[in-house]
N, CA, C and O of each residue as an XYZ file, in Angstrom:
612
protein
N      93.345    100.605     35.025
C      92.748     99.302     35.093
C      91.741     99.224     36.230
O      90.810     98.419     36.222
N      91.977    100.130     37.249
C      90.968     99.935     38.382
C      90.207    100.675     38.496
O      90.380    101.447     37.552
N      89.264    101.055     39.160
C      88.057    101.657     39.361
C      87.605    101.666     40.843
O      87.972    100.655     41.442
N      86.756    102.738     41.740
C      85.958    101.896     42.308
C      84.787    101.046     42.865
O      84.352    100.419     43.831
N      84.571    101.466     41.555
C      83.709     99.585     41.036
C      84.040     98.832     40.472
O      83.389     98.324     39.559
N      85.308     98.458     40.866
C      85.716     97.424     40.007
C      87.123     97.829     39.208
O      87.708     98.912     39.222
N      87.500     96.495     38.447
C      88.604     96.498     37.601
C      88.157     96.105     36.171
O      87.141     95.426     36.019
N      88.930     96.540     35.082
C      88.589     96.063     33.646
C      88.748     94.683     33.681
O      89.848     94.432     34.174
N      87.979     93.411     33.298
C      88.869     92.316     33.320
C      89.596     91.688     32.178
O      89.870     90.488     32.178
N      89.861     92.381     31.348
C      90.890     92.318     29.999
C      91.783     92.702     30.918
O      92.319     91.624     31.177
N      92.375     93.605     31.671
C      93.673     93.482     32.589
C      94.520     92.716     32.968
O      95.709     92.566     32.688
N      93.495     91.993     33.961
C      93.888     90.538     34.288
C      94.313     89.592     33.452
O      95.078     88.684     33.777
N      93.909     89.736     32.510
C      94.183     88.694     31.084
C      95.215     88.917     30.683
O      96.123     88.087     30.650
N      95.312     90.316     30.215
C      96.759     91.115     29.596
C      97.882     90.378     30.602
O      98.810     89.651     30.247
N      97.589     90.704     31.701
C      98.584     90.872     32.867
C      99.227     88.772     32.624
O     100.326     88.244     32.451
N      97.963     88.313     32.738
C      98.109     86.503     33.060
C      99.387     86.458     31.934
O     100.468     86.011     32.319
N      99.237     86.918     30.577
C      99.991     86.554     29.468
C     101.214     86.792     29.528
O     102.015     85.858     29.548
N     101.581     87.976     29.566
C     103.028     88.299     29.978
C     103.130     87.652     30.931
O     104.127     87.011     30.598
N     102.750     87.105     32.405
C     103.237     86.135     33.378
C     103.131     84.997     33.402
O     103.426     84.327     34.391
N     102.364     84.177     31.539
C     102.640     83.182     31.185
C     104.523     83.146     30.223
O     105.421     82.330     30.432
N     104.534     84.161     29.367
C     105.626     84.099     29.071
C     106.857     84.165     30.205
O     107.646     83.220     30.183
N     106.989     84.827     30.823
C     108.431     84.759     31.689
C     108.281     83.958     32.767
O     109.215     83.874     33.565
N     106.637     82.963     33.051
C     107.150     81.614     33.777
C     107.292     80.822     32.701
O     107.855     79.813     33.125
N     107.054     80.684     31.282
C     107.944     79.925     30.680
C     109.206     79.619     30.070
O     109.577     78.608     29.473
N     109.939     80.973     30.408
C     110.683     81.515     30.190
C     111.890     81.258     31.632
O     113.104     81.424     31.512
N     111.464     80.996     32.429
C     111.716     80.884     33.797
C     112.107     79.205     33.395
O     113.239     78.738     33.513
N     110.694     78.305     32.814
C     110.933     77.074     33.020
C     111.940     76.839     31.882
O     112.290     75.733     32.295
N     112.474     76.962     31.085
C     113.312     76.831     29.856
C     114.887     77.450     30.486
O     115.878     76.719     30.480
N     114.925     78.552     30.892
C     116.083     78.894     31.794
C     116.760     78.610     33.174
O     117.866     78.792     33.682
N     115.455     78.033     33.559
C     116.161     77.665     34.798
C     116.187     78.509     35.854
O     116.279     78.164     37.032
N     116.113     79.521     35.474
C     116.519     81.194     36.169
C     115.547     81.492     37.275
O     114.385     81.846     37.076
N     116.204     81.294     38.671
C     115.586     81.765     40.090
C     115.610     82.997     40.228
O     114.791     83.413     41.048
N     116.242     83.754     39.736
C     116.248     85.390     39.912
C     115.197     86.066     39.033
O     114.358     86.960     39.143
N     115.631     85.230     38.128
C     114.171     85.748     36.912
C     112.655     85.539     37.853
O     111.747     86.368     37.794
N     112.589     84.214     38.755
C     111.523     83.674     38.990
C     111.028     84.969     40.343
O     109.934     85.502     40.531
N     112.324     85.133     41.079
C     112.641     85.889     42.244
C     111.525     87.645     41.229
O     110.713     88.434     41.713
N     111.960     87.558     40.137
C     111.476     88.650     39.886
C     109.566     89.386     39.608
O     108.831     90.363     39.754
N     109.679     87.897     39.096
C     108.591     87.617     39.216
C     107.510     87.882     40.099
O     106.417     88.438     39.997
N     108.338     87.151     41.257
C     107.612     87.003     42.637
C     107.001     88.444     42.861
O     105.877     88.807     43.209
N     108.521     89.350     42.429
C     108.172     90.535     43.380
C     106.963     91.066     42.267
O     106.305     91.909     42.878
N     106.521     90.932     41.140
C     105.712     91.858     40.580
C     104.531     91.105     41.062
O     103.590     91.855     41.319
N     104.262     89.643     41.292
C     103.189     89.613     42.155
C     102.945     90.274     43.668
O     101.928     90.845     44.061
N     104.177     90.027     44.397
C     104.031     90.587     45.627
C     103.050     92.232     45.317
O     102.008     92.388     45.953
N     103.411     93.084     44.548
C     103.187     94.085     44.199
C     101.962     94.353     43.849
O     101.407     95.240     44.497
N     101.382     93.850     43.018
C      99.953     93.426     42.532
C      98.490     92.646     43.968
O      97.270     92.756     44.085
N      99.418     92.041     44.619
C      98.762     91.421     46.044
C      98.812     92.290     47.399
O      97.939     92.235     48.266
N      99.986     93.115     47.455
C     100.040     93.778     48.619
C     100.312     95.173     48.860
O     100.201     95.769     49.931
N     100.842     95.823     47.252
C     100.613     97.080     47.320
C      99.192     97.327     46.723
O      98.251     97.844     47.325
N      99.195     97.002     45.812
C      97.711     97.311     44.644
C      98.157     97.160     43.434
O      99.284     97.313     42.965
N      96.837     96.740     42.819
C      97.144     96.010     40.971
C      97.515     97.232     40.295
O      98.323     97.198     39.367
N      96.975     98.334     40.701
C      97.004     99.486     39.658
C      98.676     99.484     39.909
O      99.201     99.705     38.818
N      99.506     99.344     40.768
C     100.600     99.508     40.605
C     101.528     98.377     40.389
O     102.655     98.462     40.877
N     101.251     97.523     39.842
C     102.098     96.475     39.154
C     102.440     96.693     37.952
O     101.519     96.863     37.153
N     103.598     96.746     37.537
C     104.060     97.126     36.281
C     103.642     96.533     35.293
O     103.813     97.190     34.266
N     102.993     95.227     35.092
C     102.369     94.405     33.755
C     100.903     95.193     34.089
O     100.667     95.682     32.985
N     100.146     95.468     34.684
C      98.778     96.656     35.133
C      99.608     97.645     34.375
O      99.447     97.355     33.189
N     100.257     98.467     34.454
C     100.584     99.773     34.406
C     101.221     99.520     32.522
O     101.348    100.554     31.865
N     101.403     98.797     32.154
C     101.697     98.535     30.602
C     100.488     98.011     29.929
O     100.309     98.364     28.764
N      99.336     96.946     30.684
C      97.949     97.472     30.262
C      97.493     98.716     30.109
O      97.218     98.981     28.939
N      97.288     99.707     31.004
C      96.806    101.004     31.423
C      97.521    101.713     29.947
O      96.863    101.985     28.942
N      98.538    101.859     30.053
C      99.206    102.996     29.321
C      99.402    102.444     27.778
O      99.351    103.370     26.969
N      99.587    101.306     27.259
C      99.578    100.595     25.942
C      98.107     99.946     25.363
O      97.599    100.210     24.273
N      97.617     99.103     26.314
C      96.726     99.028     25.642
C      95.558     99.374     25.808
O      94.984     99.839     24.823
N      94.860     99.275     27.014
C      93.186     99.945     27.122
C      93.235    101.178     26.599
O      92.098    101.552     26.315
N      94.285    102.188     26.282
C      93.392    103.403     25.447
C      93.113    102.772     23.729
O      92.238    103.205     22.979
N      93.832    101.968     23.483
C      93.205    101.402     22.303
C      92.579    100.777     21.930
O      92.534    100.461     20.741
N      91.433    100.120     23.338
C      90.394     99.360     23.443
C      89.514    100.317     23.715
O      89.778    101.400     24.238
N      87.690     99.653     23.108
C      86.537    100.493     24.102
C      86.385    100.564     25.535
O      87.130     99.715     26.026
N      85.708    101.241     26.490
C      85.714    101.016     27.640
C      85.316     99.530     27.708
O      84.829     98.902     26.768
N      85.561     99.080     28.839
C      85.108     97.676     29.285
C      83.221     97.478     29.634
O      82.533     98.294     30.247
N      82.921     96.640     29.250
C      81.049     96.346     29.389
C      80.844     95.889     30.506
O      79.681     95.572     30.753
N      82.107     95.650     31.790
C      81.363     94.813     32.550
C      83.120     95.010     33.265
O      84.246     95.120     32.780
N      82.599     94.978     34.497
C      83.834     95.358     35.709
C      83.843     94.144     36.818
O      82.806     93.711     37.320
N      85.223     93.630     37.145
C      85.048     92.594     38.215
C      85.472     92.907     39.269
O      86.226     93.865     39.095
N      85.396     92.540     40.658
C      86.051     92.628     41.854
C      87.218     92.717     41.545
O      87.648     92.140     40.546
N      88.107     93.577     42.463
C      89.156     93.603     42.990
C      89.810     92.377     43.367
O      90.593     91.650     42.757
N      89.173     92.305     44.819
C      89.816     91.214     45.930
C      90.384     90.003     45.486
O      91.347     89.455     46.022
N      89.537     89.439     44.123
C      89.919     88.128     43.983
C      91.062     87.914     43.560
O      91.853     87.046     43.931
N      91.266     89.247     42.219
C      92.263     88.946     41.526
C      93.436     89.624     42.498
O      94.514     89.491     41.920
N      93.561     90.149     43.485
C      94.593     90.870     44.166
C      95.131     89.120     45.219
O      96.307     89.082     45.580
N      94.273     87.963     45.564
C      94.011     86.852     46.211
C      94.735     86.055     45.113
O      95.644     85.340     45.536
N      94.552     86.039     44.018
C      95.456     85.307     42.950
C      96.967     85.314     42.632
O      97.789     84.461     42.297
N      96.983     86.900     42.929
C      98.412     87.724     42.909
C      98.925     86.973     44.429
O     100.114     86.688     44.574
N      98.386     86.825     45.009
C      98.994     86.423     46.340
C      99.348     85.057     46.235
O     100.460     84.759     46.668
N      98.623     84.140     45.739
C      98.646     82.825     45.173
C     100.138     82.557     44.168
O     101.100     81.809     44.345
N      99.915     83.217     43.430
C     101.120     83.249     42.187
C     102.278     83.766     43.105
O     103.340     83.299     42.694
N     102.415     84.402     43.981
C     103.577     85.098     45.149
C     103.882     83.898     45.460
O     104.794     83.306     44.884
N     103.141     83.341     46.451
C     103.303     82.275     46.917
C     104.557     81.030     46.309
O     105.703     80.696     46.610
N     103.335     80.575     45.124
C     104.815     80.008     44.016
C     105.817     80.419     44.043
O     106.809     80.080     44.688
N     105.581     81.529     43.038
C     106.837     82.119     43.159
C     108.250     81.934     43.852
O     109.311     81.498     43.404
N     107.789     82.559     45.472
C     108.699     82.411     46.368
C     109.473     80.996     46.561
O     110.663     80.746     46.751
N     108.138     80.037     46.417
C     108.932     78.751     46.617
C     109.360     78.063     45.686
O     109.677     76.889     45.875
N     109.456     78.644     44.511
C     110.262     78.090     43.266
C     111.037     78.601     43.006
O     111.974     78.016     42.463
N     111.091     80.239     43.290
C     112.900     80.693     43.165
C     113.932     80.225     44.078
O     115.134     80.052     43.875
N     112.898     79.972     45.615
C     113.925     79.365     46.639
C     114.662     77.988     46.441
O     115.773     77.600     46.801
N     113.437     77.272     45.598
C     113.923     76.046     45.245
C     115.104     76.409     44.028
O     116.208     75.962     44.340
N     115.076     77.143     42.686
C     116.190     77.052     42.004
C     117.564     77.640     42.533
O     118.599     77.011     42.313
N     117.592     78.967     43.302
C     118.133     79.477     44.169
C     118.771     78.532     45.141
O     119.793     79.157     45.421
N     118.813     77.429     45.827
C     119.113     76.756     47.056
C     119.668     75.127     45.951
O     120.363     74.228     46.424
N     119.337     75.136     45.043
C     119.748     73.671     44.201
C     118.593     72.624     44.254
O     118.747     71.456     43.897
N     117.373     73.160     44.750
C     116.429     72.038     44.771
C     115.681     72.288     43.180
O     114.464     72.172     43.032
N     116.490     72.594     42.204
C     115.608     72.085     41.056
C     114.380     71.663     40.514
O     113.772     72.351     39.694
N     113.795     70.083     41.106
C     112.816     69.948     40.895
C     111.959     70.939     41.724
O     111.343     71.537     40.842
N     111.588     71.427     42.847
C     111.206     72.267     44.011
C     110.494     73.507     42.649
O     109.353     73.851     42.339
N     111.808     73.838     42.181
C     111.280     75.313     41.813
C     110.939     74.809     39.928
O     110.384     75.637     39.205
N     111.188     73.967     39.585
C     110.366     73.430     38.592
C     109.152     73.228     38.598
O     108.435     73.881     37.840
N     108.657     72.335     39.399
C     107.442     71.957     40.198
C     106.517     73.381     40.233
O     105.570     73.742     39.535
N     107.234     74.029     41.381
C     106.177     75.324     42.118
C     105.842     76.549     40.387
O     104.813     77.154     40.089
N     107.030     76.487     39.719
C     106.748     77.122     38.702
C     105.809     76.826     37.396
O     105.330     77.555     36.527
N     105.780     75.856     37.578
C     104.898     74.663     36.157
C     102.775     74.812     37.127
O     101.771     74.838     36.415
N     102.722     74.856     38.210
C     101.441     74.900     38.859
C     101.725     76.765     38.572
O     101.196     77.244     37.570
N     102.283     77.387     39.191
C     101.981     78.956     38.677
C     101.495     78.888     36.926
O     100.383     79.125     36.454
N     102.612     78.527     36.297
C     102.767     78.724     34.434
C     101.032     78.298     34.351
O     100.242     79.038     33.765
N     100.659     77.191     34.929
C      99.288     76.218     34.375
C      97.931     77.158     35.015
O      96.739     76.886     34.870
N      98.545     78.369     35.780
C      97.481     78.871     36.540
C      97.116     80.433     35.855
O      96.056     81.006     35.605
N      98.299     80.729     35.722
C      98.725     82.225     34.643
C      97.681     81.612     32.831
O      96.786     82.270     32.300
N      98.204     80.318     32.353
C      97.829     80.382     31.395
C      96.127     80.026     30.886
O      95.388     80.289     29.938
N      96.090     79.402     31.948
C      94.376     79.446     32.120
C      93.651     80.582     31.857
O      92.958     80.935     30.903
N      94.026     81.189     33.137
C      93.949     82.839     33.210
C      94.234     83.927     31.321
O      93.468     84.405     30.485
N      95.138     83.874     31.420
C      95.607     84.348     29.692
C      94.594     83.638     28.420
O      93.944     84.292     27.605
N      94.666     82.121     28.508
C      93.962     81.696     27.422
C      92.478     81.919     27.543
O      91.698     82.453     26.754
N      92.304     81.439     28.588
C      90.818     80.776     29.099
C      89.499     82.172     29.598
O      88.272     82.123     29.685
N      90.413     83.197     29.810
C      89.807     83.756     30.739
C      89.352     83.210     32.223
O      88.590     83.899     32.900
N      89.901     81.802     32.762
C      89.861     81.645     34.059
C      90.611     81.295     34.820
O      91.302     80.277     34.832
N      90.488     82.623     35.954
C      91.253     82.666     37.146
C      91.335     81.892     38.115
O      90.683     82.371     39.043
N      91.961     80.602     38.486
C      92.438     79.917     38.844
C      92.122     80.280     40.635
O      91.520     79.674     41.522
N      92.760     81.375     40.581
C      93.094     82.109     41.990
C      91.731     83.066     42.327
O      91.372     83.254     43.489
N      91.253     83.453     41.546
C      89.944     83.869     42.090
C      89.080     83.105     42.315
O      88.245     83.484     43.137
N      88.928     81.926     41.789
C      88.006     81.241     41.810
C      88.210     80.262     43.501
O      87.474     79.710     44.319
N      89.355     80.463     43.345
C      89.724     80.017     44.773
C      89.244     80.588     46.093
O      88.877     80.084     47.154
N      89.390     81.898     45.608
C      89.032     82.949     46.918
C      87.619     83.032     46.689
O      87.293     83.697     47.672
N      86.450     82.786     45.993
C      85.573     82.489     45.885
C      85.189     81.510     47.118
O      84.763     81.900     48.205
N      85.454     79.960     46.684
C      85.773     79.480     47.611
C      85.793     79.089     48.713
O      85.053     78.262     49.246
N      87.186     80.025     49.395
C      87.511     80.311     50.387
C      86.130     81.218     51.218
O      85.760     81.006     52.373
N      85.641     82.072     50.422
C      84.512     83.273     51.250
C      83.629     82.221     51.305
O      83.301     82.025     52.475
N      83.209     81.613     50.688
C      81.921     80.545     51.068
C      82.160     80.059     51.960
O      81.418     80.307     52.910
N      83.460     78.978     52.211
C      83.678     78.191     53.194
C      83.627     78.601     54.486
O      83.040     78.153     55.471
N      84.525     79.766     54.269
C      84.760     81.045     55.665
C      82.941     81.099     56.339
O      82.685     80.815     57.509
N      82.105     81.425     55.535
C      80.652     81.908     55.890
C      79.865     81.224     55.701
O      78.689     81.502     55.467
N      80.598     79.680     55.793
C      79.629     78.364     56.144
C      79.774     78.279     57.476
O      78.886     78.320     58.328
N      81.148     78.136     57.646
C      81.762     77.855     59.123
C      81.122     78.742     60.200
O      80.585     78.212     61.173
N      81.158     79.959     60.071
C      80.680     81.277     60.146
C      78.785     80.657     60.464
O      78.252     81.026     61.511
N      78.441     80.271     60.040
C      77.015     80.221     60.038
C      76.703     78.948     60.940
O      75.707     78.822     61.654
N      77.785     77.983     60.772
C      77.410     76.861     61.701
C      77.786     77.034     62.518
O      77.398     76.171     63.305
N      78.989     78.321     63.374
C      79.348     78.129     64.329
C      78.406     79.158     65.340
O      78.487     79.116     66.568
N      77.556     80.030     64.634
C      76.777     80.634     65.355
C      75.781     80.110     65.620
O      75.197     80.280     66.691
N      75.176     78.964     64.197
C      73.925     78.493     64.595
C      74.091     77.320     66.261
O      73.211     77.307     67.123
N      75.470     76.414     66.352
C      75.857     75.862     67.682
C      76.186     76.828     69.127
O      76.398     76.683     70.331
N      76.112     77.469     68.502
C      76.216     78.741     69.492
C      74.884     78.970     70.269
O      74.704     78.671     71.449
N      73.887     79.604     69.343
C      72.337     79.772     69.086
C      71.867     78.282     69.863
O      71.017     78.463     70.734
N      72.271     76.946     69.682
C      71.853     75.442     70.032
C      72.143     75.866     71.766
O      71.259     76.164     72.569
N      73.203     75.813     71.966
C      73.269     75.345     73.135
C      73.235     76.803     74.130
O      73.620     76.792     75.299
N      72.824     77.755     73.591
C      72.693     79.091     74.924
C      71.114     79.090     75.424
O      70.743     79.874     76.298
């Protein structure tokens, strides 16, 4: 799925779908361990690397050899920034079903499910688009704080 120039972005898609099914699957069961499990295949995807996340690695090996190569390759960072995003949830919705706060991990799981399925249906990443974003904002701040810098020396 990865490259380095880039990632296929049918990956990401593949990947969103299966992590639309087992957060809905999550929300119908109830199941914090399931959600707990979850977590960790994002953790995995965000902080080891996508190529080694097991929903990546069942793209890779099932389906892209039965697709053409990809026409067009996307960043890394964002979608590895999404994976971190969906962690995030994660964590605090298994803690919530895990600990008895119910709504908690209902809640945190239903904003993941709505972010995964965007992603799956839509083709849009929720979480990249975020870290998008985020780099602008970062290198606005970034630009005004040098240009006040530049003002008063």
């Amino acid at each position: 799925m990865s490259s380095p120039s880039g990632i296929d972005p049918r990956g990401p898609r593949f990947v969103a779908g299966i992590t639309t099914a087992v957060l809905a699957l999550v929300l119908i069961s109830g199941s914090g361990w399931l959600l707990a499990a979850q977590a960790l295949v994002f953790a995995i995807g965000a902080f080891v690397g996508l190529r080694y996340s097991p929903y990546s690695a069942l793209y890779r090996l099932l389906v892209a050899p039965r697709l053409g190569p990809p026409t067009e390759r996307e960043p890394v960072a964002p979608v590895r920034f999404a994976q971190g995003v969906g962690f995030a949830f994660a964590v605090v919705g298994a803690i919530g079903y895990l600990s008895g706060l119910t709504v908690l991990g209902i809640v945190a799981t239903a904003f993941a499910l709505a972010a995964a399925f965007l992603n799956a249906a839509f083709a849009f990443c929720l979480g990249c688009e975020m870290y998008v974003l985020l780099i602008r904002l970062t290198n606005r701040l970034r630009q005004s704080t040098s240009t006040e810098q530049g003002a008063t020396a």
